[in-house]
TORKOL-4160 file (C-alpha; in steps of 0.2 Angstrom, whole numbers, padded with zeros to 4 digits, m for minus):
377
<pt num="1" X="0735" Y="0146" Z="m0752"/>
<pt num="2" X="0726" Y="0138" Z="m0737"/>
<pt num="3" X="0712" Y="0126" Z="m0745"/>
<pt num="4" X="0696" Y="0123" Z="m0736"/>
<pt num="5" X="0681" Y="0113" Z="m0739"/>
<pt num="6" X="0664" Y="0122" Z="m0735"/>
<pt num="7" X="0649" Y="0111" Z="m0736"/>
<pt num="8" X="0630" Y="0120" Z="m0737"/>
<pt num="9" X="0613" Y="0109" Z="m0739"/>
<pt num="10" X="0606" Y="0116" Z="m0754"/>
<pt num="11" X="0608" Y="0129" Z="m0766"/>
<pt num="12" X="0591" Y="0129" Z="m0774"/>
<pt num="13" X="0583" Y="0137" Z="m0760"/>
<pt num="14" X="0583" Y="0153" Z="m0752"/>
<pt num="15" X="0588" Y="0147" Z="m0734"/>
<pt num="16" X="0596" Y="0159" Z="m0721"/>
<pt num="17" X="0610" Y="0149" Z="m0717"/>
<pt num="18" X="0615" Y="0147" Z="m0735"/>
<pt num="19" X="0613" Y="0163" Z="m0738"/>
<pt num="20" X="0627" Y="0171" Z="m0723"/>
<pt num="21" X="0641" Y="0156" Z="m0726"/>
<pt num="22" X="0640" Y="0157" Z="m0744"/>
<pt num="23" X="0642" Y="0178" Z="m0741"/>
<pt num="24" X="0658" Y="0172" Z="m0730"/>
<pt num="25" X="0664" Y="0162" Z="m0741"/>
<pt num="26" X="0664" Y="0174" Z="m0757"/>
<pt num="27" X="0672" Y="0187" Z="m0745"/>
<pt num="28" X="0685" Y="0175" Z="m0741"/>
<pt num="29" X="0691" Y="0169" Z="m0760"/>
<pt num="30" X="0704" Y="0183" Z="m0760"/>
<pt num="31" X="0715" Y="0175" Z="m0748"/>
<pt num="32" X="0709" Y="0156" Z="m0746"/>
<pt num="33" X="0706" Y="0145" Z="m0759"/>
<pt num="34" X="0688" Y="0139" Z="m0754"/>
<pt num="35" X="0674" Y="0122" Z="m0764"/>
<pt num="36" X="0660" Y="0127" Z="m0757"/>
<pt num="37" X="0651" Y="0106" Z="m0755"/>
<pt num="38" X="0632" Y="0106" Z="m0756"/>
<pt num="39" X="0625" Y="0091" Z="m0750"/>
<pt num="40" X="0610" Y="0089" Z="m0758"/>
<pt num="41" X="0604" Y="0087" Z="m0778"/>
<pt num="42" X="0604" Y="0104" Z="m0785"/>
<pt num="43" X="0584" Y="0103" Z="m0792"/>
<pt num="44" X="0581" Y="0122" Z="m0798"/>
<pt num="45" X="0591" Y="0136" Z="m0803"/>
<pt num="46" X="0607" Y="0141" Z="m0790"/>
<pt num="47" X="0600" Y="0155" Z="m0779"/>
<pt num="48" X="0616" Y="0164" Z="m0772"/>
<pt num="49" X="0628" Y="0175" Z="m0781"/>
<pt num="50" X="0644" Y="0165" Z="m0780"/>
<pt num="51" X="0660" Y="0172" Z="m0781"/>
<pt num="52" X="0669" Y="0167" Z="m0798"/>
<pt num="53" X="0684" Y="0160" Z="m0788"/>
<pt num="54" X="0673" Y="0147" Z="m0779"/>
<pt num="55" X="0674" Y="0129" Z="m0786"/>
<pt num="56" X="0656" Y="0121" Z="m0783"/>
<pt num="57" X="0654" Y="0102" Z="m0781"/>
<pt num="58" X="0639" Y="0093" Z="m0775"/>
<pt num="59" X="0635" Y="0075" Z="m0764"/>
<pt num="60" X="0619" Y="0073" Z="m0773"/>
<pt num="61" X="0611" Y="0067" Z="m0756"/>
<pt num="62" X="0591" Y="0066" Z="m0761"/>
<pt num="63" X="0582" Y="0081" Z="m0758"/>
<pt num="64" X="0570" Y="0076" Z="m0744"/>
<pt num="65" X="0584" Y="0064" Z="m0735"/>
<pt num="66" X="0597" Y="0081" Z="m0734"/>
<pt num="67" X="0580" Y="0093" Z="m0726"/>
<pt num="68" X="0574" Y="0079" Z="m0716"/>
<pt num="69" X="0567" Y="0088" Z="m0703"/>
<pt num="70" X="0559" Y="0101" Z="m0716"/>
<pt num="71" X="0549" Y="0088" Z="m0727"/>
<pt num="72" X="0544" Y="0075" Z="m0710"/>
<pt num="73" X="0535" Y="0092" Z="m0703"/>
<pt num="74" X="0526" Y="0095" Z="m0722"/>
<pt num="75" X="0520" Y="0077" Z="m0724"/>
<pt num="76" X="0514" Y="0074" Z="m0705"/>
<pt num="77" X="0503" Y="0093" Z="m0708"/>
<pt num="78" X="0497" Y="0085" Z="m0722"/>
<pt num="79" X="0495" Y="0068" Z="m0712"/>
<pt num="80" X="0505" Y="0057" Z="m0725"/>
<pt num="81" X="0509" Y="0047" Z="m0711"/>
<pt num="82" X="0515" Y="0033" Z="m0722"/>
<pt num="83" X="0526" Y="0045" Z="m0730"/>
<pt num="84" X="0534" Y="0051" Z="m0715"/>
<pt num="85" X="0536" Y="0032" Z="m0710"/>
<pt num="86" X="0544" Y="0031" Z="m0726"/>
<pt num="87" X="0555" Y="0044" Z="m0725"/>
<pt num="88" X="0561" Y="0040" Z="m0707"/>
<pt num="89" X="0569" Y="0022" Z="m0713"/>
<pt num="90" X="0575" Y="0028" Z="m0729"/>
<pt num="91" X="0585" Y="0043" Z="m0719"/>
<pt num="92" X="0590" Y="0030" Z="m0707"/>
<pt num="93" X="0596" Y="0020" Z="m0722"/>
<pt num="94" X="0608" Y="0035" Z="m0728"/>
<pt num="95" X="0613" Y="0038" Z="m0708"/>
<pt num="96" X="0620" Y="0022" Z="m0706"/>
<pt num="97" X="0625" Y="0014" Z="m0721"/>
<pt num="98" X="0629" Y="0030" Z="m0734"/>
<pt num="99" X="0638" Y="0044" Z="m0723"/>
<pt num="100" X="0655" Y="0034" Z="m0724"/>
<pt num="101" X="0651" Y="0034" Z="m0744"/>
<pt num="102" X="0650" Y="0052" Z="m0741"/>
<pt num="103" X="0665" Y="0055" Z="m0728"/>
<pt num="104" X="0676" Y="0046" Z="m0743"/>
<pt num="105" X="0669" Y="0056" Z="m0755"/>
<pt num="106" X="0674" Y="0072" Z="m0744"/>
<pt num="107" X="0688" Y="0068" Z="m0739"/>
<pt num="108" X="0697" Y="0061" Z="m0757"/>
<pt num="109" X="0694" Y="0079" Z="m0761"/>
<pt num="110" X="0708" Y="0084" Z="m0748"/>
<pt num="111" X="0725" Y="0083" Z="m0741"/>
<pt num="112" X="0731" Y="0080" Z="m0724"/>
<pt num="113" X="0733" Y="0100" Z="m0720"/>
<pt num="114" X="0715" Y="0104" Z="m0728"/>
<pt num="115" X="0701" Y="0112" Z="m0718"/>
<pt num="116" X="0682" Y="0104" Z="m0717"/>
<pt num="117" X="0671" Y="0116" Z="m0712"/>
<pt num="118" X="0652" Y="0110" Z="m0708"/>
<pt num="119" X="0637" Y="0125" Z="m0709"/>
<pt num="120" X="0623" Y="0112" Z="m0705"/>
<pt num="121" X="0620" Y="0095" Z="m0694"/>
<pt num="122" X="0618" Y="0084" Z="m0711"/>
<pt num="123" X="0635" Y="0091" Z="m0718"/>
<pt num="124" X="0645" Y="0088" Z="m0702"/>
<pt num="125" X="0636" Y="0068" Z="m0705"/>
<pt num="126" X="0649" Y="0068" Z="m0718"/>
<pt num="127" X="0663" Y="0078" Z="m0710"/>
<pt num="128" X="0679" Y="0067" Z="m0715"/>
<pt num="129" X="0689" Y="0057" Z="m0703"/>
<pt num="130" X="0710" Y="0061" Z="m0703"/>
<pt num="131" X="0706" Y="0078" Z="m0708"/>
<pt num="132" X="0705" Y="0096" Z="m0699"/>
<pt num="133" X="0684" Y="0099" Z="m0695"/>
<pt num="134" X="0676" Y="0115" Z="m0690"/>
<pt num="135" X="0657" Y="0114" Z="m0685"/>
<pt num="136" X="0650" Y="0134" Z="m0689"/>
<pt num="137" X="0632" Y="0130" Z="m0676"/>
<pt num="138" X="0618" Y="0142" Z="m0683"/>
<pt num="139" X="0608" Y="0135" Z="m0669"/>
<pt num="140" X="0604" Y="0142" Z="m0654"/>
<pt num="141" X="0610" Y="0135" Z="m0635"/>
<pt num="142" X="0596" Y="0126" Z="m0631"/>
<pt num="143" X="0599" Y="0115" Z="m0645"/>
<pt num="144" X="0616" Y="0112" Z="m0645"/>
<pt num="145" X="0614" Y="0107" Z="m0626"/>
<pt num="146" X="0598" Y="0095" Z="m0628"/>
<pt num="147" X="0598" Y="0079" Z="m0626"/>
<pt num="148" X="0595" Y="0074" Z="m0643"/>
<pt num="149" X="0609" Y="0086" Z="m0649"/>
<pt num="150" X="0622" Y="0078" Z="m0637"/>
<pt num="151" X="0618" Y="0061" Z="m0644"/>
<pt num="152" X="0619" Y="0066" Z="m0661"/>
<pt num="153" X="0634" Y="0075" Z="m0660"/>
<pt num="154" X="0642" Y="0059" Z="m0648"/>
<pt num="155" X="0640" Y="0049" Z="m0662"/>
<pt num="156" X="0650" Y="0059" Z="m0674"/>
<pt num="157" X="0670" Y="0061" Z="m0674"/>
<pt num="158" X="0672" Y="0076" Z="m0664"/>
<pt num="159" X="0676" Y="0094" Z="m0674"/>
<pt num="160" X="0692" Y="0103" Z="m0670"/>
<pt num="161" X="0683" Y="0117" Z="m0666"/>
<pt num="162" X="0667" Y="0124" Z="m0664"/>
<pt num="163" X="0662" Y="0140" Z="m0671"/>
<pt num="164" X="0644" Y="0149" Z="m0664"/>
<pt num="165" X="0635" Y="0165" Z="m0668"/>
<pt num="166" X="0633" Y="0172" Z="m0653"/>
<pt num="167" X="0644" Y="0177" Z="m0637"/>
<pt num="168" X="0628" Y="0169" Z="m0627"/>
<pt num="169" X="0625" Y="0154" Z="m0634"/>
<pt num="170" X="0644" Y="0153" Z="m0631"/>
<pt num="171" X="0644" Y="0156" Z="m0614"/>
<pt num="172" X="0628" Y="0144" Z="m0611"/>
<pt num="173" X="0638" Y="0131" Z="m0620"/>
<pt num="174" X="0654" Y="0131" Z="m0613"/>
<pt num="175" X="0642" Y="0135" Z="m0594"/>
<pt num="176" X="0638" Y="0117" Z="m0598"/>
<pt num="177" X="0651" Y="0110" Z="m0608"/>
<pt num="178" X="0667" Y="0117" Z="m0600"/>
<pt num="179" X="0680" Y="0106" Z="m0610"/>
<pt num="180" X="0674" Y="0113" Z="m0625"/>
<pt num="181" X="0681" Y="0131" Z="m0618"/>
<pt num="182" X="0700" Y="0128" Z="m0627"/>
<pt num="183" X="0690" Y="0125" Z="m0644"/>
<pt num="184" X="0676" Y="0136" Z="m0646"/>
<pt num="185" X="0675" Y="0152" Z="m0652"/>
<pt num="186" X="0659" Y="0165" Z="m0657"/>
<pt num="187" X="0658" Y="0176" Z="m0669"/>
<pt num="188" X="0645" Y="0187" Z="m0677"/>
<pt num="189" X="0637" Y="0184" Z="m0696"/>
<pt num="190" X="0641" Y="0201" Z="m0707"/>
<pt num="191" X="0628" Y="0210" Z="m0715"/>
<pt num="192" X="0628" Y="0208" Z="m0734"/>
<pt num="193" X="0623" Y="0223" Z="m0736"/>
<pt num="194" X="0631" Y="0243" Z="m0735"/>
<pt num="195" X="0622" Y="0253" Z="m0723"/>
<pt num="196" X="0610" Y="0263" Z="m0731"/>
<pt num="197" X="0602" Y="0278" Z="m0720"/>
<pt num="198" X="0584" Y="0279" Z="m0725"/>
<pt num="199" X="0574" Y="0289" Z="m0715"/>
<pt num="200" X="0557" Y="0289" Z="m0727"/>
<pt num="201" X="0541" Y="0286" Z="m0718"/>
<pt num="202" X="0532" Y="0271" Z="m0727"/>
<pt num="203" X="0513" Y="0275" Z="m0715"/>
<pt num="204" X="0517" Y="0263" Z="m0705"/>
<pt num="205" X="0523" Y="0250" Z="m0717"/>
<pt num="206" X="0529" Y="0232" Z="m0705"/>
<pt num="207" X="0541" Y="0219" Z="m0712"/>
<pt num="208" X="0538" Y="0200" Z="m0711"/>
<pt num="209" X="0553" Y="0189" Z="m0718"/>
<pt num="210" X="0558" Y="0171" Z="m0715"/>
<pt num="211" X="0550" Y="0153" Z="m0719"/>
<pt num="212" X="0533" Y="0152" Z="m0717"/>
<pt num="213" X="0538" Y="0136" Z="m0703"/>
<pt num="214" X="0535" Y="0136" Z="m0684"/>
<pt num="215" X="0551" Y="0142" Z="m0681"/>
<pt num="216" X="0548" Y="0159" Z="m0687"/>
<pt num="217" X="0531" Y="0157" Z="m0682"/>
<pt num="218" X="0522" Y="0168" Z="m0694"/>
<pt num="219" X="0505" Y="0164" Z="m0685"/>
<pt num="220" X="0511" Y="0174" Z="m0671"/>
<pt num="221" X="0515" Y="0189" Z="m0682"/>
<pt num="222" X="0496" Y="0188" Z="m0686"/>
<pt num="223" X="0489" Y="0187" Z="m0672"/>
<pt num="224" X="0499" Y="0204" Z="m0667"/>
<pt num="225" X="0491" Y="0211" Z="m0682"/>
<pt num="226" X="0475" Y="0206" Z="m0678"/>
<pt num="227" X="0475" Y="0216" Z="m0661"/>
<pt num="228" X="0480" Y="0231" Z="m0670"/>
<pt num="229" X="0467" Y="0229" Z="m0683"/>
<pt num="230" X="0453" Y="0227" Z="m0667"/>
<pt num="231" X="0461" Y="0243" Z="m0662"/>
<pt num="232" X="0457" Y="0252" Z="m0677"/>
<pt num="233" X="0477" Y="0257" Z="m0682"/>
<pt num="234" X="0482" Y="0260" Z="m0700"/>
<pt num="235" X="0496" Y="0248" Z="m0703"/>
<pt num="236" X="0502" Y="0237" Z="m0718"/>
<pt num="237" X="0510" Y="0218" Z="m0714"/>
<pt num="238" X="0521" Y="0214" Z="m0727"/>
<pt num="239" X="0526" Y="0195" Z="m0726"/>
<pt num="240" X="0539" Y="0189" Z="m0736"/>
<pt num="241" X="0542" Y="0169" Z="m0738"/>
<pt num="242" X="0535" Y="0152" Z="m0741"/>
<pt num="243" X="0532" Y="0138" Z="m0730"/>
<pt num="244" X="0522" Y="0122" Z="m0725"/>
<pt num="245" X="0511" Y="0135" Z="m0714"/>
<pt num="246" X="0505" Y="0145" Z="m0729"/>
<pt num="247" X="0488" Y="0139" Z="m0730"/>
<pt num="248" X="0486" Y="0140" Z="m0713"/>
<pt num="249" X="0492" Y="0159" Z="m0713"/>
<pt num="250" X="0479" Y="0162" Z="m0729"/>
<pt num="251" X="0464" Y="0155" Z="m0717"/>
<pt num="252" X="0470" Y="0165" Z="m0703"/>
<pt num="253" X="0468" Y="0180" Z="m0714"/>
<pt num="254" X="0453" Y="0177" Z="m0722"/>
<pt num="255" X="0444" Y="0172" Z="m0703"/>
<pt num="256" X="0450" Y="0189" Z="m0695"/>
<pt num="257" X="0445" Y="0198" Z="m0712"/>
<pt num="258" X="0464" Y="0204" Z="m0712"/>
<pt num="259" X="0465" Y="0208" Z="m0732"/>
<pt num="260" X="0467" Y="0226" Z="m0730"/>
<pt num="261" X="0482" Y="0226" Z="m0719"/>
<pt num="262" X="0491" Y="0208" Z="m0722"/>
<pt num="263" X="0501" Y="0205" Z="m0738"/>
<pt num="264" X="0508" Y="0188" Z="m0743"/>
<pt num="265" X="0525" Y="0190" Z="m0755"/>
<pt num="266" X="0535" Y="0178" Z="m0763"/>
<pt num="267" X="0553" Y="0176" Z="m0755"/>
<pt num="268" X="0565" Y="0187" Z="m0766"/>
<pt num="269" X="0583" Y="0188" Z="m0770"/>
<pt num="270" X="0581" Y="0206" Z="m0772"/>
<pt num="271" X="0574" Y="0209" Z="m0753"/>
<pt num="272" X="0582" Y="0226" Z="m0751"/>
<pt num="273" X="0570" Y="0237" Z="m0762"/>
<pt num="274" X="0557" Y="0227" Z="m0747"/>
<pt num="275" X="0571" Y="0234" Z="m0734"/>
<pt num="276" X="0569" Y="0252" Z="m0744"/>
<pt num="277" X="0548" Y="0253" Z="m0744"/>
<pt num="278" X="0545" Y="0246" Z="m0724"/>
<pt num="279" X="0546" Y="0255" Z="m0709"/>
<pt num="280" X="0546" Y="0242" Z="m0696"/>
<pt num="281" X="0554" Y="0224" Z="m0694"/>
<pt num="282" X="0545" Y="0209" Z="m0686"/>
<pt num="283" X="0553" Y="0197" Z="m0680"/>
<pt num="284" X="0541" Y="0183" Z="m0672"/>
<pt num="285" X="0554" Y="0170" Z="m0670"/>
<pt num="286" X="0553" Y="0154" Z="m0655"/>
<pt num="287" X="0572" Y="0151" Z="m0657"/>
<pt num="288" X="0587" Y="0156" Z="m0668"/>
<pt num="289" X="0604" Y="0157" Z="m0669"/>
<pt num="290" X="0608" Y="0173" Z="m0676"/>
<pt num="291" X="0595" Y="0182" Z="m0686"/>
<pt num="292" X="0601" Y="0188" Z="m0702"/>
<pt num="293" X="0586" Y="0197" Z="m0705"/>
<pt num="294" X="0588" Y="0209" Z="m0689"/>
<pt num="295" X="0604" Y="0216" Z="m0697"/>
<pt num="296" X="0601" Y="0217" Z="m0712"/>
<pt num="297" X="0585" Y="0226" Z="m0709"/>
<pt num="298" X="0595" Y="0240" Z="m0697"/>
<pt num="299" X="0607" Y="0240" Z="m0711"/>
<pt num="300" X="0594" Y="0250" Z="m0723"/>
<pt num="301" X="0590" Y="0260" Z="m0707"/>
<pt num="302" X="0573" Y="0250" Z="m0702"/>
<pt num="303" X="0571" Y="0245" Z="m0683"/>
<pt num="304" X="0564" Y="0230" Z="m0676"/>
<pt num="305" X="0553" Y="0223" Z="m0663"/>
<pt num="306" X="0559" Y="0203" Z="m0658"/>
<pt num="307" X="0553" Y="0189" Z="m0647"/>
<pt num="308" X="0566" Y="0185" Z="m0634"/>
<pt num="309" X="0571" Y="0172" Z="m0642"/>
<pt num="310" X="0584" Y="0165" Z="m0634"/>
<pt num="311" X="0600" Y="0173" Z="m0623"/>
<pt num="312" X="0606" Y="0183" Z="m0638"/>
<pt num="313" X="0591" Y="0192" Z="m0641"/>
<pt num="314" X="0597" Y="0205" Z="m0629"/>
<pt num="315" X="0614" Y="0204" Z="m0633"/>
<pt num="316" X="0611" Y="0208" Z="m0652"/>
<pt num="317" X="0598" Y="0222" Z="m0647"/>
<pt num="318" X="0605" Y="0239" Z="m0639"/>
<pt num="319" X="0587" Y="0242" Z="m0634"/>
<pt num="320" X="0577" Y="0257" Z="m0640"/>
<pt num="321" X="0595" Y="0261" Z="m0651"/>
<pt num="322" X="0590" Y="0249" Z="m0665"/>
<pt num="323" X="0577" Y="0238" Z="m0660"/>
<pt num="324" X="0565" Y="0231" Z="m0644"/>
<pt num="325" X="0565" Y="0214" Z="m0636"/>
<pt num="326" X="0547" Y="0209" Z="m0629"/>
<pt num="327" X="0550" Y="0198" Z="m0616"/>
<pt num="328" X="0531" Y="0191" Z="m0617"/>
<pt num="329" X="0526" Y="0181" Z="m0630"/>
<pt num="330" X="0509" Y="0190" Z="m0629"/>
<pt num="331" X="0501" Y="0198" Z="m0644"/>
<pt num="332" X="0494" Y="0213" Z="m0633"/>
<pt num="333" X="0513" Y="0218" Z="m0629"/>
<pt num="334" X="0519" Y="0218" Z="m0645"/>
<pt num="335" X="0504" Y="0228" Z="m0654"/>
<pt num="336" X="0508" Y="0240" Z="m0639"/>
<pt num="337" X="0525" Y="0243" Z="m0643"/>
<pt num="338" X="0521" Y="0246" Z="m0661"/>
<pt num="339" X="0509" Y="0259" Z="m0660"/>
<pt num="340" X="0521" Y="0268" Z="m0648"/>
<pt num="341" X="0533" Y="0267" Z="m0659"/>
<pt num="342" X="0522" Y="0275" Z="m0674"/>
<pt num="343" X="0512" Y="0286" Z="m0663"/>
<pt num="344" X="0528" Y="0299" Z="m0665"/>
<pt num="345" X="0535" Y="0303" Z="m0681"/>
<pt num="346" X="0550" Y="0311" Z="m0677"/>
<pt num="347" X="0555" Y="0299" Z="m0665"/>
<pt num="348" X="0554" Y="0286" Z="m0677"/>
<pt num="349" X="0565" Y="0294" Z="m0689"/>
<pt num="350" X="0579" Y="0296" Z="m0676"/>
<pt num="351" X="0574" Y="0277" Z="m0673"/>
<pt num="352" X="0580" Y="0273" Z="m0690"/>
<pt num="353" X="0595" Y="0283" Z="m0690"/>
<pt num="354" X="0600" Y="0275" Z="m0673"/>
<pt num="355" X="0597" Y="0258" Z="m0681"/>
<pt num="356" X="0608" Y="0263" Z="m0695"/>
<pt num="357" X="0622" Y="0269" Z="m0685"/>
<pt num="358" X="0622" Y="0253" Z="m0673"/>
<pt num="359" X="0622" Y="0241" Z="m0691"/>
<pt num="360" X="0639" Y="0245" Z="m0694"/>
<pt num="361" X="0647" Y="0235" Z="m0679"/>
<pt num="362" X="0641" Y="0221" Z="m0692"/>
<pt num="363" X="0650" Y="0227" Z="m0708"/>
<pt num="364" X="0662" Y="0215" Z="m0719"/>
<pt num="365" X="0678" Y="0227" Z="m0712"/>
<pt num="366" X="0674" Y="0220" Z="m0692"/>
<pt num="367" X="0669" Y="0202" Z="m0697"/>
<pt num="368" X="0681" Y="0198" Z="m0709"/>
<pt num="369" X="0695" Y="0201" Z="m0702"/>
<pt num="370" X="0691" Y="0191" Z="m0688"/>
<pt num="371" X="0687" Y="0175" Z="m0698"/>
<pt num="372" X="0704" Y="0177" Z="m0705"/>
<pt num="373" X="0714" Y="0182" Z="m0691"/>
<pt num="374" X="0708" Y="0172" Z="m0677"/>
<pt num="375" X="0694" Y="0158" Z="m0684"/>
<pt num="376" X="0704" Y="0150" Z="m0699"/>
<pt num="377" X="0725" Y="0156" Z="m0691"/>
């Protein structure tokens, strides 16, 4: 049985990426023999169901050294700039000196015909030399083509084949990038979850869900609900995470006297009895690479509304079918679109039944077979 090495940053968090690869990963136990590798310390409780056949072994890389970029952004909003100095040499430290510690430790774990596969930037740091690497991007193509990216990748071995989320963030890449063309593939993240058709009417009940951080940019999912409270509409914003923005979010509230229709929740592992009770998804995202949320949400038959937030925005949307793009990142738009879509009830429902029908291009029976037939062959 083919062994492969899958590395994750954390367990100990609920974190998108995490939450698709280690899915992957306990859908493909039957037929590989997968250790999923977390790089950093295990602090808390694991916060994934792991398949039983997954051996789990961990770097122990320091928390705020593996989420770099996570815990510079806390302690500059908080102006701990002595911290973030701090933090910068002490990563720099485990950049140059530490990663071959690491790359040893990876790669003592494997033979020669082994696979490495990488599902973040500081695990593909310690992606061994001599051995088979893949790099699963969850970014989007702008990243992967910046500057920064490019030297950062340049510095690194290079993997033996990328894998991305999205046909195109593929095709920008390779648009750029054309030597990459011969060892790049795309492929979709499944949906964890069985479609569900739920076609209950929740009075106009709208879904928040992700890290209260800029990239999700809760701030800008309140400013749309304060437009639609100006108007007068009945509507309920349920948002579901935690983030350095928090407090910021809690003010925004309070100033635009939103307590009646904006309600802060704790991330949950059991986000599907949320998917059950909301009749709308929000997604107010600047980038990403392949929101999990989006499918998931049509999954249990909810639609959405996005920002375009990138060149796959569109490709994963089959508009006014399961979802609608806004190409503007302009408050006014978005409430516009959401009170059309509420202002008929029985267009709404055959909303959510097109949403459900549409979610199942995603299921484990189309993705899987492609990791296993063409990715990992």
């Amino acid at each position: 049985m083919k062994k492969i090495f899958w590395c994750v940053q954390q367990l100990d968090k609920i974190g998108g990426t995490e939450m698709v690869t280690i899915d992957i990963m306990n859908h493909l136990c039957d037929y590989y023999d997968i250790t999923l590798i977390c790089t950093s310390k295990i602090s808390g409780p694991i916060q994934y169901e792991l398949n039983p056949k997954l051996k789990v072994v961990c770097l122990n890389v320091p928390n705020d050294i593996a989420r770099f970029d996570e815990y510079k952004r806390i302690y500059n909003e908080k102006h701990q700039y002595f911290k973030t100095l701090g933090l910068i040499w002490r990563t720099l430290y485990y950049f140059i000196f530490h990663r071959h510690h690491y790359r040893k430790l990876n790669k003592n774990r494997m033979c020669k015909d082994d696979l490495y596969i990488a599902s973040s930037l500081d695990s593909y740091d310690y992606a061994p030399k001599g051995r088979n690497v893949y790099f699963h991007f969850h970014f989007d193509e702008d990243i992967f083509n910046s500057k920064s990216m490019q030297l950062y990748l340049g510095y690194f071995r290079k993997p033996d084949k990328y894998i991305f989320l999205t046909k195109g963030c593929y095709d920008e890449v390779i648009k750029k990038h054309k030597k990459l063309k011969d060892n790049s593939v795309y492929i979709y993240n499944p949906i964890r979850f069985p479609p569900t058709l739920n076609l209950d009417y929740h009075n106009n009940s709208i879904m928040f869900c992700g890290r209260f951080h800029p990239q999700k940019d809760p701030l800008f999912a309140l400013s749309i609900a304060n437009v639609l409270h100006e108007r007068d509409f009945e509507f309920t914003l349920n948002m579901y995470g935690s983030g350095s923005l928090e407090d910021k979010m809690k003010s925004y509230i309070n100033e635009h006297h939103l307590e009646n229709n904006v309600v802060l929740h704790p991330m949950s592992k059991d986000i599907e009895k949320a998917y059950l009770s909301n009749d709308l998804l929000l997604i107010s995202s600047t980038y990403e690479g392949c929101p999990l949320i989006r499918g998931e949400a049509t999954a249990f038959s909810m639609p959405f509304v996005s920002t375009n937030w990138g060149v796959a925005a569109k490709e994963l949307c089959n508009e006014g079918m399961d979802g609608f793009v806004i190409d503007k990142r302009n408050a006014v738009d978005f409430a516009n679109k959401i009170m059309e879509i509420f202002a008929d009830k029985d267009k709404l429902k055959l909303l959510k039944r097109s949403a459900f029908e549409e979610s199942k291009k995603y299921s484990y029976d189309s993705i899987i077979p492609i990791w296993r037939n063409d990715i990992l062959k």
